[in-house]
N, C-alpha and C positions, 0 to 999 in steps of 0.2 A: 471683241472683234467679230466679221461676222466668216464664218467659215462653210464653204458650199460644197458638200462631197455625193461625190460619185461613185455606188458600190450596184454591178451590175448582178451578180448571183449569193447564192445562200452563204455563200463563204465569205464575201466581201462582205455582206450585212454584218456579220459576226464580227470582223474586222473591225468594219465602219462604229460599230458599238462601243467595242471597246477605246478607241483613239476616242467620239464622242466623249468617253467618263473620263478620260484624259487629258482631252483639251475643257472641258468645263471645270475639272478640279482645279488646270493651270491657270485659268482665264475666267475666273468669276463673271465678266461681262460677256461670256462668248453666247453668238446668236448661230443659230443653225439652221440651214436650208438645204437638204438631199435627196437625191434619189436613189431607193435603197430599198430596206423592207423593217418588218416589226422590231426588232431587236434597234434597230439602229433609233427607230421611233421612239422607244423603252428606254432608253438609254440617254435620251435627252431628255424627254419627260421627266425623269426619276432623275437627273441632274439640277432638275428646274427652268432647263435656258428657255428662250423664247425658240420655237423650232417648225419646219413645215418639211414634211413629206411629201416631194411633188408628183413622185409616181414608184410607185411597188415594182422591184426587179422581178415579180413575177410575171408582169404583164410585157416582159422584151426579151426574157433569156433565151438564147440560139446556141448552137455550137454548131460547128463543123462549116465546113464549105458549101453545102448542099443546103444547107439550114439558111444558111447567110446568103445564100442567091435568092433561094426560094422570098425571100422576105426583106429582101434587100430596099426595097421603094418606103415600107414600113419605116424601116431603121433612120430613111434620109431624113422621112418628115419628124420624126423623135428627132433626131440632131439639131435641128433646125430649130425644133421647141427649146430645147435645152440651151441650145444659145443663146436663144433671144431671151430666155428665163434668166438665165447667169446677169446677162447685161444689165437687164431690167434690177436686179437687187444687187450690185455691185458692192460682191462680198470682196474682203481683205485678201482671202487665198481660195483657190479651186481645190480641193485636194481627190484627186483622182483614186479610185482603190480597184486595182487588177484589170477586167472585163477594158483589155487592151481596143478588142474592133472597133469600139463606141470611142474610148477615153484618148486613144491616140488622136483621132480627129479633135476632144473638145480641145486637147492640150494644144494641139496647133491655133485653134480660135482664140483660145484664150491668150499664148503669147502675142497675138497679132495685136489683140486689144488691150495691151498693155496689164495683164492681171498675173498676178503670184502663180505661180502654177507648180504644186506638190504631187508628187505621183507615189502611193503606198503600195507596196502588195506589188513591185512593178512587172512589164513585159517579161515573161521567161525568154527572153531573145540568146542568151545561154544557150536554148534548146532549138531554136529555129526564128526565120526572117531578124537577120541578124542589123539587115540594112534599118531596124525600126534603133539603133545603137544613134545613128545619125539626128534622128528626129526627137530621139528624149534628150541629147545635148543640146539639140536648138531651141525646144520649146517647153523644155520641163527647169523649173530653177533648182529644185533640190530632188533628187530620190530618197526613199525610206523603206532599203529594202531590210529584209526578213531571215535571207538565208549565209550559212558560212560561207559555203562557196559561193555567193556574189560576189563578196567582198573584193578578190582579188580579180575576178573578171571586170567591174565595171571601174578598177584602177587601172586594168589596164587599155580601158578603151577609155580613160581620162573623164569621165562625168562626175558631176560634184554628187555624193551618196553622205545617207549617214546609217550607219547599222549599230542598232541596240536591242539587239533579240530579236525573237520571234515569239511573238503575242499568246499563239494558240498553249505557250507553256504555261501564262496565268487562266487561260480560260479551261484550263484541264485539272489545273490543282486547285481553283476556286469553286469549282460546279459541284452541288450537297448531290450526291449519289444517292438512289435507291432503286433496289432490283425490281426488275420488272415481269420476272418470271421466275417461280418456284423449279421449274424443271430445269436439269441440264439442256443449253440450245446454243447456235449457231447460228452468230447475227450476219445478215445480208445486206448489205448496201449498193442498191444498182444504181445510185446518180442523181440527182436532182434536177436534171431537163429528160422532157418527155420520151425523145430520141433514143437516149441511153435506157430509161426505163425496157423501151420495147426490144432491146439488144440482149441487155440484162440478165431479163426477168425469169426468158425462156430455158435459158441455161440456168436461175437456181431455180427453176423447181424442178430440174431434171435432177439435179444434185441430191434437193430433197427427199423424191421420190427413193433414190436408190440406195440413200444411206438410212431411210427408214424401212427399208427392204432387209434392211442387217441387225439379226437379233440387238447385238452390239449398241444400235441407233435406236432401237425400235419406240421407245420412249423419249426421245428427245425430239425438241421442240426448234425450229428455224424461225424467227424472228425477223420479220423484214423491217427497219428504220424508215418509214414514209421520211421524205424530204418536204421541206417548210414549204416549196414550192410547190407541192402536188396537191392532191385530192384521192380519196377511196376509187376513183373512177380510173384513176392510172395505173391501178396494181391490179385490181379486182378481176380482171379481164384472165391473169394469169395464173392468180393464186386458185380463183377457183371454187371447189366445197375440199380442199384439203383443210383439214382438221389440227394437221401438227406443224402448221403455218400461221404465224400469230401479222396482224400488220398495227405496228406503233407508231404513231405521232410526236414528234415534241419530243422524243427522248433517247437522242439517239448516246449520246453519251454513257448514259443506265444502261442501255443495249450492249455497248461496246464492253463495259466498265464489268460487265458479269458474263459476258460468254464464254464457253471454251474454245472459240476461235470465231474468226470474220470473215468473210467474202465479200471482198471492196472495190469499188470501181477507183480506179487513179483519180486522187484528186486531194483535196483537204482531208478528207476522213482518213484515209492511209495515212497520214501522221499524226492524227490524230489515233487514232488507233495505238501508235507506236508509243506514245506519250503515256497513252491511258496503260499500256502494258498487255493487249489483248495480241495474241498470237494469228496471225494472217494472211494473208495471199490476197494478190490482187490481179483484175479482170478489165480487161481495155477493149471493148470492141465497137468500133463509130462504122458509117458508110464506106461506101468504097470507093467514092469518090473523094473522100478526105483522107482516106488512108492514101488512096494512091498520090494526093496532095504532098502528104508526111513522106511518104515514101521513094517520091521521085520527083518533086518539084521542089519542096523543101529540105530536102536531102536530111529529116530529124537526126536518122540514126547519126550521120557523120558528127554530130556535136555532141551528142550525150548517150550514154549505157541504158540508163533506164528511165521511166518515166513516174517513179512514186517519189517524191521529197526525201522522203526516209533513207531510202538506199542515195538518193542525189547525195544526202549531205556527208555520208558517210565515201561514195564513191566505190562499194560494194554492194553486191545483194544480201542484205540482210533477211530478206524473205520473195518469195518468190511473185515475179511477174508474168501473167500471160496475156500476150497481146492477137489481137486480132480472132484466126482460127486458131489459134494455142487454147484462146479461150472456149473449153467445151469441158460435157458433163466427164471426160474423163481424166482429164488432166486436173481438173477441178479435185474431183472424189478422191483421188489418189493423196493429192497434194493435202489435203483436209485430215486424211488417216493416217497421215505422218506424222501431222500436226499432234493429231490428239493421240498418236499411240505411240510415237516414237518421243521419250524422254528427253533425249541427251539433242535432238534436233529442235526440242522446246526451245530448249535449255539457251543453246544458243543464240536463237534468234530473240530472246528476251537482254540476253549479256549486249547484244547489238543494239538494242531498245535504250538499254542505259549510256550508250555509247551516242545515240541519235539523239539524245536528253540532254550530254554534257555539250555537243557541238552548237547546241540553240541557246546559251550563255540561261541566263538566271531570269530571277520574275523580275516584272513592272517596265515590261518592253512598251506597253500601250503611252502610258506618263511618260516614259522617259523619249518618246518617240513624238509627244504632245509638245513637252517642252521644247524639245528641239526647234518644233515648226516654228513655237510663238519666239523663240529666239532670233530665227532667222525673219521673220518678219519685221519685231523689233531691230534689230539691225538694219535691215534695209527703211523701214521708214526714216532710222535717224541718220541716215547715208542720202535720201531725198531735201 
């Protein structure tokens, strides 16, 4: 069959990759046409199928509201390609993964012209524009979400779903480790669009500077995880000629998988983080025009406590979050020396780690989530 997905950032590629080894392993004949990035490209090739990658989610990632105005005439004319792409190779299913502002529109094109439409990774509508609940029952045929708590939310707004884990538990227990740093250090993740970079970055090397100011630190090393999506030219600006600031490529998992704690921006990597076992805090800070979005237009807080996965699935704070102006050099620093000096608060938020581990069910979410699809397509073809 031929299968057309849609993964608009680093997260979704990763995604996208794994459901790829899943559907070629179920679907010896499957053909592959997406728009995504390297891994999801890797991942077909090394399956063998016939595959085309029609454009790299680095050339369109946005966030916020401000981001999305700014560039909004860009995104019409990409939509526009993409349709007329889809049409033009009239694959068996669409399958959608996360990057809702783009994929919500293709999922309406695509109902309209009669095509399968799979949505992975779906709309956190859980957390805000609740009204998009409407549009994935009209124009989506099946969801494939990810998290526990979906489950009982999108039963009870009645959408056909199917949940079999959540993937990032095999992409955490199958990745060969190796360290990437001899010294003790404190791996950084500021985000992987440019926006959050420049938000980020400022605040950790405030962190850095001050905790290498303390005999305690004075030898230890911060580690910044570059994002698939960037370049030396989006960090460098920050880092600087500081010396006990390392910036790594490609590995961010090594980074996570050996430090004595993280500093993460909300997003995938905060549960990833949690899986891998690294002790953490996470750091949210967008525009203010999208904050005030979140804040008084979308009303976020009223649907959800927090905004990392990990604490979502648990519905506690298993490690702490700061948002906005919480996010600063000292709320940071504080929160990092507890980490690393206070025992029994390790301690805990690792007992919660395993507790976030058993709530994402067992391996081989990606296959078993592969199957499903080609189930439901089989079905429906012999239903035609």
């Amino acid at each position: 069959m031929r299968y057309y997905l849609i993964a608009g950032e680093a997260s979704g590629d990763l995604h996208g990759s794994n459901l790829i080894r899943g559907l070629a392993a179920e679907d010896p004949q499957a053909t592959f046409r997406f728009r995504g990035g390297d891994l999801m490209l890797e991942a077909a090739r090394e399956s063998g199928a016939a595959c085309t990658l029609v454009k790299h989610y680095r050339d369109g990632a946005v966030m916020g509201l401000s981001e999305v105005l700014s560039k909004g005439f860009k995104l019409l004319g990409d939509l526009k390609r993409c349709e007329e792409d889809i049409l033009e190779w009239k694959p068996d299913a669409v399958i959608l993964i996360d990057y809702p502002g783009f994929n919500m529109k293709v999922a309406r094109f695509c109902h309209e012209k009669g095509l399968k439409v799979f949505y992975y990774i779906v709309p956190k509508t859980w957390a805000s524009r609740e009204g998009r609940n409407r549009q994935l029952k009209e124009y989506v045929d099946r969801l494939f979400i990810v998290f526990p708590f979906e489950v009982p939310y999108f039963t009870s707004r009645g959408i056909p779903f199917t949940y079999e884990g959540n993937p990032l538990v095999d992409a955490v227990d199958t990745h060969q480790y190796s360290r990437p740093e001899t010294s003790k250090y404190i791996a950084m993740l500021a985000g992987s669009r440019k926006a959050e970079i420049s938000r980020m970055m400022p605040v950790l090397m405030q962190v850095a500077d001050r905790l290498s100011s303390l005999d305690k630190y004075h030898d230890w090393k911060f580690i910044v995880a570059g994002a698939p999506s960037r370049s030396e030219d989006d960090y460098r600006p920050y880092i600087g000629e500081r010396k006990n600031v390392r910036l790594i490529f490609g590995r961010t998992y090594d980074i996570l998988k050996y430090a004595e704690a993280a500093v993460i921006n909300s997003g995938t990597a905060s549960l990833e983080a949690a899986l891998i076992g690294t002790p953490q805090l996470v750091g949210w800070n967008t525009s203010a025009l999208t904050w005030f979005a979140a804040r008084h237009i979308l009303h976020v807080q009223d649907h959800i406590k927090y905004i990392s996965l990990g604490n979502l699935c648990l519905d506690r704070a298993v490690f702490k979050e700061f948002l906005q102006n919480d996010f600063n050099p000292d709320n940071v620093c504080t929160e990092l020396r507890r980490i690393l000096e206070d025992g029994q608060y390790r301690e805990k938020m690792e007992q919660g780690y395993t507790e976030i581990r058993e709530s994402l069910g067992g391996s081989g979410a990606s296959r078993k989530v592969a199957a499903a699809m080609i189930k439901e397509l089989n079905t429906a073809s012999r239903q035609r």
